[in-house]
C-alpha positions as CSV (number, residue, x, y, z in Angstrom):
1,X,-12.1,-24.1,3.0
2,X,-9.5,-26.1,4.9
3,X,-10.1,-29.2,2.0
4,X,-9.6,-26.3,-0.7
5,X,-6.5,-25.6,0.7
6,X,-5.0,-29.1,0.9
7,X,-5.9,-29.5,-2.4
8,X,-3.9,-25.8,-3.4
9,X,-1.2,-27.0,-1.6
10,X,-0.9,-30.3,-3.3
11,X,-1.7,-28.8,-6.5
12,X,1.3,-26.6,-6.3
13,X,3.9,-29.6,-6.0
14,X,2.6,-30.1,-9.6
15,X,2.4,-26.6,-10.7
16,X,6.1,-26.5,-9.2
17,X,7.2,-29.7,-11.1
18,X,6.1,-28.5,-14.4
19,X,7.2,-24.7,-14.2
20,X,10.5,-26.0,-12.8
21,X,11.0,-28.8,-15.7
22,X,12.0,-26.0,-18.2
23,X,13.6,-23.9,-15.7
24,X,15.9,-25.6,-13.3
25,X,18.9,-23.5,-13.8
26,X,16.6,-20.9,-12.4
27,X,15.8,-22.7,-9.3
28,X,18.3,-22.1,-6.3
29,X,19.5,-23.8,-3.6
30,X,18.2,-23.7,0.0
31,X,18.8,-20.6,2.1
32,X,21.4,-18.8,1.2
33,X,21.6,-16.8,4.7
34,X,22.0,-12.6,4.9
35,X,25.6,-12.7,3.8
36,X,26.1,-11.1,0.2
37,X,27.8,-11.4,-2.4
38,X,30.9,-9.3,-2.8
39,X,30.3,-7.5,-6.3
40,X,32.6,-4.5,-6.2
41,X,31.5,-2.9,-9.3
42,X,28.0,-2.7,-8.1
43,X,27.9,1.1,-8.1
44,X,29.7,1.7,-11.3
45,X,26.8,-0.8,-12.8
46,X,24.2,1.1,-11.6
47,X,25.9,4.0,-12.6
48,X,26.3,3.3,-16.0
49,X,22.6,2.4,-16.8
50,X,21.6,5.9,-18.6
51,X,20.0,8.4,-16.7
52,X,21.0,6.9,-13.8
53,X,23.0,8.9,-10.8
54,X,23.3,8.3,-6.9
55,X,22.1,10.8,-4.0
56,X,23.8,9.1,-1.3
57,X,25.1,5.2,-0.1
58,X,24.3,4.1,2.8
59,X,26.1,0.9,4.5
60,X,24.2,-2.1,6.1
61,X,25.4,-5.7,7.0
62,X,25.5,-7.5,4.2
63,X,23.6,-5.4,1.6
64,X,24.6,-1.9,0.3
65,X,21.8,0.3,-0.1
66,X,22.1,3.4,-2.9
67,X,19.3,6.1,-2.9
68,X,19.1,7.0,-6.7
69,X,17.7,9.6,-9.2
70,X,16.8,8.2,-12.5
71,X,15.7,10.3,-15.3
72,X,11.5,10.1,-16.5
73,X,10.0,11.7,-19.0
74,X,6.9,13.7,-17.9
75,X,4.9,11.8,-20.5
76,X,5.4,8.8,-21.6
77,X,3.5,9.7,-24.9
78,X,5.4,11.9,-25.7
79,X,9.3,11.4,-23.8
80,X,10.2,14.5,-26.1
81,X,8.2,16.9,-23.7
82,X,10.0,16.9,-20.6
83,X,11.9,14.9,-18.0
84,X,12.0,14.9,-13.9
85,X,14.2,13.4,-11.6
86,X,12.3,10.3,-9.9
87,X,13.7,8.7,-6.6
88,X,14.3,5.2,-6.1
89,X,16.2,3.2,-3.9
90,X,18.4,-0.3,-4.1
91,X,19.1,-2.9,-1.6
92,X,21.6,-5.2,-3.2
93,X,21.8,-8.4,-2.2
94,X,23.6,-10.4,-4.5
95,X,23.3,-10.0,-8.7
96,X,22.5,-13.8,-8.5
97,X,19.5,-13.4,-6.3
98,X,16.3,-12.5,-7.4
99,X,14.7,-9.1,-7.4
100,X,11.6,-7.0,-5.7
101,X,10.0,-4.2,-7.2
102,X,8.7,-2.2,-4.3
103,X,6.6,0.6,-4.1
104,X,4.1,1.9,-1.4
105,X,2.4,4.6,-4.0
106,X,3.7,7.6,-1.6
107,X,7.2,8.8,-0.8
108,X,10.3,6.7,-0.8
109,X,12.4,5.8,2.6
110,X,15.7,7.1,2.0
111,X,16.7,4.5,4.8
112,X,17.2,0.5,4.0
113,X,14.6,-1.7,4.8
114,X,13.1,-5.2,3.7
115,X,9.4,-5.6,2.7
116,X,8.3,-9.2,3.6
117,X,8.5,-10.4,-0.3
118,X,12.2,-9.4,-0.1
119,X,12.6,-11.5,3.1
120,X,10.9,-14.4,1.8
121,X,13.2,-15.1,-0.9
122,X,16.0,-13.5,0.1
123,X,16.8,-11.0,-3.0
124,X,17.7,-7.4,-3.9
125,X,14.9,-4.8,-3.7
126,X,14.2,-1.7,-5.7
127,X,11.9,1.0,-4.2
128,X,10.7,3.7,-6.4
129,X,8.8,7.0,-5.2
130,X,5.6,7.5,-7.2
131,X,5.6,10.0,-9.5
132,X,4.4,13.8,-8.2
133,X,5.4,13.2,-4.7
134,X,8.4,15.3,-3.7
135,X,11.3,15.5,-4.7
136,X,9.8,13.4,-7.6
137,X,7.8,15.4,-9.3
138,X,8.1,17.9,-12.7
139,X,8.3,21.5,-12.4
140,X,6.2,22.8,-13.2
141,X,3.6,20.2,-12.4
142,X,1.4,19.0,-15.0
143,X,-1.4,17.3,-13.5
144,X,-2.9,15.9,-15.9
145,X,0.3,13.4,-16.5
146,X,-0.4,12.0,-13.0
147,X,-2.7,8.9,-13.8
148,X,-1.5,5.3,-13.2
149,X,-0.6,4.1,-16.9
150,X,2.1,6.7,-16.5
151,X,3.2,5.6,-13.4
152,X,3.2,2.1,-14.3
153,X,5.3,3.0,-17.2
154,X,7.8,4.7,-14.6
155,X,8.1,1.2,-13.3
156,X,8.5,-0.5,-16.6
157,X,11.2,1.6,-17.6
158,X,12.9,1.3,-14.4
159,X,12.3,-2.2,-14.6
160,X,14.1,-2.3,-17.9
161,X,16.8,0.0,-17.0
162,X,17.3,-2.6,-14.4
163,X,16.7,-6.1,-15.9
164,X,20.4,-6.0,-17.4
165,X,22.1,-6.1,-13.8
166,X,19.6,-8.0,-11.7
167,X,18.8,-10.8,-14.7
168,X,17.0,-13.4,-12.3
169,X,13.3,-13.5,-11.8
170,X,11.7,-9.9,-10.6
171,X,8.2,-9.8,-8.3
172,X,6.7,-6.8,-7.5
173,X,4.8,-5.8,-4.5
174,X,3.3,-3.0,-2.9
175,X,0.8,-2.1,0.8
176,X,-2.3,-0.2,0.6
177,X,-1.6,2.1,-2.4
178,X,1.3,0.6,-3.0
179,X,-0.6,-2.6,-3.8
180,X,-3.0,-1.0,-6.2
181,X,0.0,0.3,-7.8
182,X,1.6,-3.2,-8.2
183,X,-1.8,-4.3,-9.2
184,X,-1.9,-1.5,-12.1
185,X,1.8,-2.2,-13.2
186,X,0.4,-5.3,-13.9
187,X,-2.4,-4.7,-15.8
188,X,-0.2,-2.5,-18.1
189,X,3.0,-4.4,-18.4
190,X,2.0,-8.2,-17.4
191,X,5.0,-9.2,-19.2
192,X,7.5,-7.1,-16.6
193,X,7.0,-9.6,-13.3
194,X,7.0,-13.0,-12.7
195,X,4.7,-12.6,-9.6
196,X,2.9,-9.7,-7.7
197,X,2.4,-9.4,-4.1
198,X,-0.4,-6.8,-3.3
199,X,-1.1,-6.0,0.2
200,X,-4.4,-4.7,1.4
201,X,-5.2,-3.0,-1.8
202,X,-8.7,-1.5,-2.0
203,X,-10.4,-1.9,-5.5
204,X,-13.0,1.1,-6.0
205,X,-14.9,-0.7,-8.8
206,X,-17.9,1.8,-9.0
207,X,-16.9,5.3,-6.7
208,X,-20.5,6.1,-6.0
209,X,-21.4,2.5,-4.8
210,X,-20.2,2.2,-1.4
211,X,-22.6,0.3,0.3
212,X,-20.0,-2.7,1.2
213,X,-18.6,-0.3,3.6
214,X,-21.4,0.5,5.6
215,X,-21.9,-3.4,6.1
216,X,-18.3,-3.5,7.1
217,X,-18.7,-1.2,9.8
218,X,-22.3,-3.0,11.2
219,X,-20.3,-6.1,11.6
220,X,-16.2,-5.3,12.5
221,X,-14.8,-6.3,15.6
222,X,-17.5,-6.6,18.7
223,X,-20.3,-4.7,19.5
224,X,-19.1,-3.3,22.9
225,X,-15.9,-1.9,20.7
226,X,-18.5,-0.5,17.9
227,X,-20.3,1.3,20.5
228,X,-17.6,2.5,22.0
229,X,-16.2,4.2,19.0
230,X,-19.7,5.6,17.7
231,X,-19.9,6.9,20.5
232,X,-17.0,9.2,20.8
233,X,-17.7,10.0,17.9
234,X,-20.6,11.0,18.4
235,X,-20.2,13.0,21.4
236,X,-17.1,14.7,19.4
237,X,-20.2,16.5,17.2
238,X,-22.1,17.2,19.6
239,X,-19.5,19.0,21.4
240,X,-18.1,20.4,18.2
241,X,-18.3,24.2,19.8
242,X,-16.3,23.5,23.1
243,X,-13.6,21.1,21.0
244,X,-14.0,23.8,17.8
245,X,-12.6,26.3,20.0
246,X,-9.8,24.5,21.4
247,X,-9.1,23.3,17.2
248,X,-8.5,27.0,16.9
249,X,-6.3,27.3,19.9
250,X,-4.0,24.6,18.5
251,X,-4.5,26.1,14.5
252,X,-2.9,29.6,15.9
253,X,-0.4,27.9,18.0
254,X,0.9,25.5,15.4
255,X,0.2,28.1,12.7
256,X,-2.6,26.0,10.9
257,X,-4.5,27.2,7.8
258,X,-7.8,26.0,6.2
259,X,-7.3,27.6,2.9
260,X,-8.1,24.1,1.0
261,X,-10.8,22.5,2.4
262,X,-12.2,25.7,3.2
263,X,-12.7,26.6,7.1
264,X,-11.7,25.3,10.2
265,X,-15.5,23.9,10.9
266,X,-15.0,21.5,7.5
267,X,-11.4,20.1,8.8
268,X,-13.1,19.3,12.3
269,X,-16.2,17.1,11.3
270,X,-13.5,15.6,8.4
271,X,-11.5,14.6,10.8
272,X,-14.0,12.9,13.7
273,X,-15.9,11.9,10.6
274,X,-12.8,9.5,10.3
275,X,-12.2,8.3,13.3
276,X,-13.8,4.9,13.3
277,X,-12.7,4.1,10.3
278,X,-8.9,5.2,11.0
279,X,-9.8,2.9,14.5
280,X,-10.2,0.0,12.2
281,X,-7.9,0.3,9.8
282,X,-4.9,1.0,12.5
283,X,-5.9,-0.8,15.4
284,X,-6.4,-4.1,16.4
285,X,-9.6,-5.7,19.0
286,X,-7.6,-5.5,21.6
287,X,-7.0,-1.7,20.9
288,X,-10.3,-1.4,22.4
289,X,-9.7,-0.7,25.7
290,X,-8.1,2.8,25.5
291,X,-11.5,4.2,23.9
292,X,-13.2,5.8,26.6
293,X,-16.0,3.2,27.6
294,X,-18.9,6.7,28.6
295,X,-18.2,9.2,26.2
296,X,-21.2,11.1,27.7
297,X,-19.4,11.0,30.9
298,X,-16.1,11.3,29.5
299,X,-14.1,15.3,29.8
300,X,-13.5,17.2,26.5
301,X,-9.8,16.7,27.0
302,X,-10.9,12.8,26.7
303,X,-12.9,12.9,23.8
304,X,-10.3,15.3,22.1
305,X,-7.4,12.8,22.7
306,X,-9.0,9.9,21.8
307,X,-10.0,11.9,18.4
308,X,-6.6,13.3,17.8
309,X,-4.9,10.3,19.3
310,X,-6.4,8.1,15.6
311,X,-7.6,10.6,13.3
312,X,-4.9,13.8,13.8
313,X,-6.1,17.2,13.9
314,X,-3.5,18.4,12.2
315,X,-4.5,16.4,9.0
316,X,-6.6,18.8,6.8
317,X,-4.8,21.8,7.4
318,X,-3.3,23.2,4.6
319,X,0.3,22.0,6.0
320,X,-1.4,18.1,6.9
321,X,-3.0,17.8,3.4
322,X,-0.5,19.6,1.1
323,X,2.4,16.9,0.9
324,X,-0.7,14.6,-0.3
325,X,-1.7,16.4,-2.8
326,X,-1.2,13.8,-5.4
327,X,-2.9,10.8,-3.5
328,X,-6.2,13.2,-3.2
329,X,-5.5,14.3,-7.0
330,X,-5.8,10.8,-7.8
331,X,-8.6,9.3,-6.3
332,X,-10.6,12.3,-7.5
333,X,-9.6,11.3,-11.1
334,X,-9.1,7.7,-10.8
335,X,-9.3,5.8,-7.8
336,X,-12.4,6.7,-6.3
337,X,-12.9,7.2,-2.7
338,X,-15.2,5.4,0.1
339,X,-18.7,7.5,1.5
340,X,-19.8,6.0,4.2
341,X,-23.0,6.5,6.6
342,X,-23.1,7.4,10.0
343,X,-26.5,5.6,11.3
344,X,-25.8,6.4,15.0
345,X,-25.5,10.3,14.4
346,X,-28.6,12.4,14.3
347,X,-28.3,14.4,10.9
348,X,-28.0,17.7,12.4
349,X,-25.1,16.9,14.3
350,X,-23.2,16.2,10.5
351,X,-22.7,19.0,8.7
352,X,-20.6,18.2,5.6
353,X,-20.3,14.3,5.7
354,X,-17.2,12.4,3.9
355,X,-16.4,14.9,1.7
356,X,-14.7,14.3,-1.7
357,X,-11.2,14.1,-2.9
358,X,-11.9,17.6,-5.0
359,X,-12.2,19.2,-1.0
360,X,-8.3,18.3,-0.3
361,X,-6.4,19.5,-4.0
362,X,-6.4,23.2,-4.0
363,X,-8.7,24.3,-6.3
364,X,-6.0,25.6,-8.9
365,X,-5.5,21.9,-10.0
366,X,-8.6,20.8,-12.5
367,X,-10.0,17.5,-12.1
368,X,-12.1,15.4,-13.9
369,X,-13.3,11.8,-12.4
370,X,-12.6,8.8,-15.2
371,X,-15.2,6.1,-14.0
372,X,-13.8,3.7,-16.7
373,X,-10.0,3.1,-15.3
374,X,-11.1,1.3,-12.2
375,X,-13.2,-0.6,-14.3
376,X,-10.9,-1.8,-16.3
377,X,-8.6,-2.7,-14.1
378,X,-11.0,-4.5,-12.1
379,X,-11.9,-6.5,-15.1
380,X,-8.3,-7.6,-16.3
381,X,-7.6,-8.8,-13.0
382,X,-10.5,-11.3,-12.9
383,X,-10.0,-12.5,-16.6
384,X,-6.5,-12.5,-16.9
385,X,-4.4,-12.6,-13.1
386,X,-1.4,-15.0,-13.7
387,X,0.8,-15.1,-10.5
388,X,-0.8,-12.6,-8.2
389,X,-1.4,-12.8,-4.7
390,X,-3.8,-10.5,-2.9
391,X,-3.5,-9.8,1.2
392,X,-5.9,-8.5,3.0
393,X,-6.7,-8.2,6.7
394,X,-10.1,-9.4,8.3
395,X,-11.1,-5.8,10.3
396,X,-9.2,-3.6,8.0
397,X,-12.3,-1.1,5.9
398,X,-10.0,-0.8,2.7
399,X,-10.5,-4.9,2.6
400,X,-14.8,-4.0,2.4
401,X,-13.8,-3.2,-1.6
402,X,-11.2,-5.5,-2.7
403,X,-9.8,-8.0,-5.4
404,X,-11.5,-10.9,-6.9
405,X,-10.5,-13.7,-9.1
406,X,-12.9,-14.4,-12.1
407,X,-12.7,-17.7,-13.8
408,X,-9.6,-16.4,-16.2
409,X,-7.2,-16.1,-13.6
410,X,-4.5,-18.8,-13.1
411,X,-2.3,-19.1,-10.2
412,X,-3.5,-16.7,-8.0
413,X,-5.2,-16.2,-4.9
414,X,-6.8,-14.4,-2.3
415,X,-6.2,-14.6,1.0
416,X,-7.7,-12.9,4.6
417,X,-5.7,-12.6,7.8
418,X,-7.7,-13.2,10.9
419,X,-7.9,-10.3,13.1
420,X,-5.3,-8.3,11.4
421,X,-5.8,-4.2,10.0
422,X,-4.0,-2.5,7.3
423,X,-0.9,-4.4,8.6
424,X,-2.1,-7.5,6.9
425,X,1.0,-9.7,6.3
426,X,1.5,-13.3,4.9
427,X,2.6,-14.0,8.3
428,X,-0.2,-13.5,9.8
429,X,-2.1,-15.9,7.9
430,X,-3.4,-19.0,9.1
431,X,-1.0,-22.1,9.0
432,X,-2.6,-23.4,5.9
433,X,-2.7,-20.3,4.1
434,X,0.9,-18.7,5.2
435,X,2.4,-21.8,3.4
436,X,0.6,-22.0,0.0
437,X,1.4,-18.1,0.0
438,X,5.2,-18.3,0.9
439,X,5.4,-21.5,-1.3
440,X,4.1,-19.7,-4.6
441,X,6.5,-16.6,-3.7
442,X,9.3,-18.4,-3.9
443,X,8.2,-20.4,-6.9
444,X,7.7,-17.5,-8.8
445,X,10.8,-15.3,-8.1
446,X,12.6,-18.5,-9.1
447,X,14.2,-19.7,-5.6
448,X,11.5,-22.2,-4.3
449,X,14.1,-24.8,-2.5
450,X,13.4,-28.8,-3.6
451,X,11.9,-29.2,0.1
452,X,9.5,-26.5,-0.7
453,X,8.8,-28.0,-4.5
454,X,8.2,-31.7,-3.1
455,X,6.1,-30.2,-0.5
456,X,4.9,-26.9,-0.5
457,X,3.7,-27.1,3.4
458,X,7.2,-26.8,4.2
459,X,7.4,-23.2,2.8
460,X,9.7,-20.2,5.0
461,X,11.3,-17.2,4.2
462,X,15.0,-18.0,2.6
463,X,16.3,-15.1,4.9
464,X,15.9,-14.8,9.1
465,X,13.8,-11.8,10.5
466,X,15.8,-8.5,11.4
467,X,13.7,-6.9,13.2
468,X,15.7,-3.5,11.9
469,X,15.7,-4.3,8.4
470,X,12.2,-5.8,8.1
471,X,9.5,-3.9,8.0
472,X,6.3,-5.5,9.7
473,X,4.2,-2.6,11.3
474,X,1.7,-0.7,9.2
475,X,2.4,1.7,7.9
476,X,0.3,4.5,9.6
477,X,-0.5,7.5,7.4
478,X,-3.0,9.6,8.9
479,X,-6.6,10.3,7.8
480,X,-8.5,8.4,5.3
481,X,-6.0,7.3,3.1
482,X,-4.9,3.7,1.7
């Protein structure tokens, strides 16, 4: 592996030379620093782009940060049938700097903040809101246009809308759903990006094949921590009556409902059901310590916490599950979604097991499950990648199904951080790694410095960490959810 990667790196001072032969006036100097560029008309440019009009500014040093609503037709097909409003955010840098295409497949922060991408080459960012998440979605709501070659058309449009005032290279990226979504804007518009960034993004090739996930789990971490966690779980079934009754304490307090997955019983085992794998995907090795090390020995007020604590009892309630709506939508039509078994529960003790995506979309909205668009997707990206980069973190679950390279692809990679969860960053690669990732980043948005092109071990970020700005945590959404 290590020669492998001495030979990537070396390979992209060629790769570099060459792209950059054609291109130089694209190529910028070194670091340019967090100081922007005064453009005073910024505003009235965004402004003028049709459809286009501003919710609010919001100051930061040295950007200026516009939350937007930009006008979408409800179908793409047919642009004649409808339109909805559809947030997106900007983080302006500098017109001269390149651009990121952000998008996390959920709601929009209305609040700036730098994805590592932006950092690394020191550009503007646009953040769009998937389409059908509030406040972006049509009214009324027809279901059946939520799929991702309409959302990916969102972005190309957007992207298009935009292309006239940020003219420099754009590279889009996106975590967890958010890099699935990057990775289907991709496949649908590979002309749009000049690179893609996709972070932890599962890849559900075949939804009723799921046995990588079970082999995960019989191998993550250490097997003191594996025990640990089976065995709270465990002993969070068998005590379901004691716990259930405390569930329904909390429901009438809090003013819970179970209307969509059904009864209170179903929302319990769903969520201990997820509590390893919300362990995994949140936590790190060293997490291990705060699960209790007897559950059998442990008080029901322990083996509640620890449950509620990384799964959230207030998940499948009709209040928890409702602003989700369209994630659940979608992997019951689309994405898929992981089963998994639970080898150290006796059967009797599991009522429902991981129940499907139809369970958590109210039973108004009609799905259908397309096997063929994960297929597809899965088979573009092996036979036809051209500057992607996929992320993924060594004990995060949503890595068990993930992104592969075929012979086709060119210029692209895949790349595991050691020890890391959901949170899986190019920073927390190893040395060799990091660099070949930062160095085809910058490359590819058009900024890689001439240290970086003569030797790509030399590879940074163009801008310095703000630890305000920067987002680097994971980003937690509770229950079993990319």
């Amino acid at each position: 592996m290590r020669k492998a990667l001495r030979w990537l790196l070396a390979l992209t001072v060629l790769i570099g030379t060459v792209s950059t032969a054609g291109a130089a006036t694209a190529v910028e100097p070194e670091a340019t620093g967090t100081t922007a560029t005064t453009d005073t008309d910024i505003k009235d440019r965004l402004l003028s782009v049709p459809g286009m009009s501003l919710v609010q500014e919001k100051p930061y040093t040295g950007y200026r940060f516009f939350v937007l609503n930009y006008t979408q037709p409800v179908d793409h097909r047919h642009p004649s049938k409808g339109t909805f409003q559809q947030r997106i955010t900007v983080l302006h840098k500098d017109v001269s700097r390149p651009t990121v295409f952000y998008t996390g497949g959920y709601n929009v922060s209305t609040n700036p903040s730098r994805r590592e991408p932006t950092q690394i080459v020191d550009g503007n960012q646009v953040s769009m809101e998937y389409r059908f998440f509030t406040p972006s979605r049509p009214d009324p709501a027809d279901w059946s246009k939520l799929d991702i070659w309409q959302a990916a058309s969102d972005q190309h449009r957007i992207f298009k809308a935009l292309k006239s005032v940020y003219t420099k290279n754009w590279v889009s990226t996106g975590g967890s759903k958010g890099g699935m979504t990057a990775t289907y804007y991709e496949r649908f518009y590979p002309r749009d990006m000049d690179g893609v960034i996709a972070y932890v993004a599962p890849n559900d090739v075949v939804n009723n094949e799921d046995s990588a996930y079970d082999r995960f789990f019989q191998k993550v971490g250490t097997k003191e921590c594996r025990d640990r966690l089976n065995a709270v779980q465990r002993e969070a079934l068998v005590r379901r009556e004691p716990l259930e009754k405390k569930y329904e304490a909390v429901a009438a307090e809090n003013g819970y409902t179970f209307h969509t997955i059904g009864s209170l019983d179903r929302a319990y085992e769903a969520v201990v059901l997820d509590y390893v794998w919300g362990f995994w995907q949140y936590s790190l090795l060293s997490d291990c310590d705060s699960i209790p090390a007897n559950a059998a020995a442990a008080t029901d007020d322990e083996i509640w916490n620890s449950v509620d604590t990384i799964s959230g009892f207030s998940f499948y309630t009709d209040q928890g599950l409702e602003p989700y709506t369209p994630y659940y939508y979608q992997a019951g039509t689309q994405l898929g979604a992981p089963t998994i078994r639970f080898p150290h529960i006796e059967k009797q003790y599991v009522r429902y097991g991981y129940q499907p995506p139809r369970n958590f979309v109210p039973r108004s909205i009609p799905m259908k499950f397309q096997p063929s668009a994960m297929r597809d997707v899965d088979s573009w990206v092996r036979h036809n990648a051209r500057h992607m980069l996929f992320v993924y973190g060594q004990n995060d679950p949503w890595g068990a199904e993930r992104f592969r390279l075929g012979n086709g692809a060119k210029d692209s990679y895949v790349l595991t951080a050691p020890g890391l969860n959901h949170g899986a960053n190019v920073a927390g690669l190893v040395a060799d790694e990091k660099a070949l990732a930062t160095a085809r980043i910058l490359q590819w948005a058009g900024v890689a410095p001439a240290t970086v092109r003569a030797n790509p071990s030399a590879a940074k970020p163009l801008a310095k960490f703000d630890a305000k700005l920067d987002t680097r945590d994971v980003e937690r959404e509770p229950a079993l959810r990319p």
